[in-house]
N, C-alpha and C positions, 0 to 999 in steps of 0.2 A: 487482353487475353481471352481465350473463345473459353464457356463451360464448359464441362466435359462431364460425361453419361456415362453410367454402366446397366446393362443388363444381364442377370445371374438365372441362370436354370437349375435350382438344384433338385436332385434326384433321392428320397429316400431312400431306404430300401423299405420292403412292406412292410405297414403298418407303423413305421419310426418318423412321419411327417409332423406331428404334431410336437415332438419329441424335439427334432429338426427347430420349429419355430418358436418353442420356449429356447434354444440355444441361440438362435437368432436373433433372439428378442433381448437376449442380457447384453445386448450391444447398444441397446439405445440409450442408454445415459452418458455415455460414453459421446456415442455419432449427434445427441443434443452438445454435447461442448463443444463440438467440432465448429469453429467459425466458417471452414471452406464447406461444411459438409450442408445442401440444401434441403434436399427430399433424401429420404432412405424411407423407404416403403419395402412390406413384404407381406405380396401375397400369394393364396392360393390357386392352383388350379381347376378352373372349376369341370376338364374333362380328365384330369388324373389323379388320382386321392393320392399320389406318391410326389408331386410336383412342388416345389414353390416356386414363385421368382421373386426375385428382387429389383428393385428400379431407385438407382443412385443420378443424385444430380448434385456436382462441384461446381463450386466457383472457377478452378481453374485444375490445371494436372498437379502441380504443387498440392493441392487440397487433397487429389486422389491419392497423390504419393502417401501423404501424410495420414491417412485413414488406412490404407495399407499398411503402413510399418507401428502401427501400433499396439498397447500388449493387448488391447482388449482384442485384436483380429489373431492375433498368434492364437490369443487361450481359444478363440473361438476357432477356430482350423482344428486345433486339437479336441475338441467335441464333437464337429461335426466326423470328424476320420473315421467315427465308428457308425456313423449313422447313414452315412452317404452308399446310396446302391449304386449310382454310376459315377464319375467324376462328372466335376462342376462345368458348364457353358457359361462362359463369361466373353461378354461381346465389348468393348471398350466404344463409347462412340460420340459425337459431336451435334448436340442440338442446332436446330438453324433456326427453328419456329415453330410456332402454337398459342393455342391459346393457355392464358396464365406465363404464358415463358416473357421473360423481360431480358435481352443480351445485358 
């Protein structure tokens, strides 16, 4: 089964970024016991101080599914609701290669 990628745009609203990446951030003990879950990184933008992204790398869709339906992304959805200036870009996608990438 192929990895599977996400890419996340999120949008403050001003001045609530950092605000944003402490709520982002109580996710990763969570996404460490994740067996499918590989990379979760989150960072900033360095031409919008309102920006983050995110850059997710699974084992397979199973892995994504299962990182989605968990309580720690419900409670974090409900943090981010007040902090978000635009809704979220999430791009779903399929690594082929690179370097560090192992199929």
């Amino acid at each position: 089964m192929a990895k599977s990628s996400t890419f996340a745009k999120l949008t403050a609203q001003p001045g609530k970024r950092a605000e944003m990446i402490a709520a982002l951030e109580k996710l990763l003990p969570t996404v460490a016991d994740e067996d499918g879950t590989l990379i979760y990184t989150i960072n900033t933008d360095d031409t919008d101080e309102n920006v983050v992204w995110m850059f997710e790398l699974y084992t397979d869709s199973d892995a994504v599914a299962a990182h989605g339906a968990s309580e720690a992304m419900a409670a974090l959805f409900g943090d981010l609701g007040a902090l978000l200036g635009d809704g979220p870009l999430l791009v779903a996608t399929t690594p082929v290669s690179g370097k560090g990438f192992d199929h």
